[in-house]
N, C-alpha and C positions, 0 to 999 in steps of 0.2 A: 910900507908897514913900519921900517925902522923907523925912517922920519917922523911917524905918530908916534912912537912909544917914547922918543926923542923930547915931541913938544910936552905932551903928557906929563916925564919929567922934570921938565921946566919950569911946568907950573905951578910945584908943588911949593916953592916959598912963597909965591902970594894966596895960595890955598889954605898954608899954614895963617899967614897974616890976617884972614877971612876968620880963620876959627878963633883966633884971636879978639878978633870984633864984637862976634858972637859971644865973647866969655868966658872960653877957656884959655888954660891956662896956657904954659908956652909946650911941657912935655904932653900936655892931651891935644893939643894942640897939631903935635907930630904926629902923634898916633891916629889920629883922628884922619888924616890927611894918607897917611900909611894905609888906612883902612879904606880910604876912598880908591886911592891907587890902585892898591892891589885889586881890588874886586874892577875897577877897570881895566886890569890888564888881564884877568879869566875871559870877560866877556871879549867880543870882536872891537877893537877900540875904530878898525874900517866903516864898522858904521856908521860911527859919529861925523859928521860935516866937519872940516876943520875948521871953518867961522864958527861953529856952536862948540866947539868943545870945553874952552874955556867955561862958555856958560853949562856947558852938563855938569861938568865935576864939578863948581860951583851950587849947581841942586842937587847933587848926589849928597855933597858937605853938608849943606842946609839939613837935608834930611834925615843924617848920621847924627848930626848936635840934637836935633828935637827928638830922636831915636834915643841918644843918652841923658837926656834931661828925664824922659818921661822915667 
């Protein structure tokens, strides 16, 4: 379990980088990334495959930015 919450952190500057891509800026950017985090760390982050996790929070992201666009 540690070791997930471990990679999860990790991946949070090319998360940031992602929102970046997307359009936002660099402080929504963090937030944005912030907001993916945390709501991954309420849910059981054990569920997630560690081959897919990357790409989870990478659609969790995607979905936060068209969530704040709209």
């Amino acid at each position: 379990m540690h070791t997930r919450l471990v990679e999860m952190v990790a991946l949070g500057p090319e998360l940031r980088v992602e929102a970046q891509k997307l359009g936002k800026g660099v402080n929504e950017s963090y937030m944005l990334v912030h907001q993916v985090l945390a709501q991954a760390f309420r849910d059981d982050p054990e569920r997630i495959p560690s081959d897919a996790l990357r790409d989870h929070l990478s659609l969790r992201l995607q979905r936060r930015v068209r969530e704040c666009a709209a």
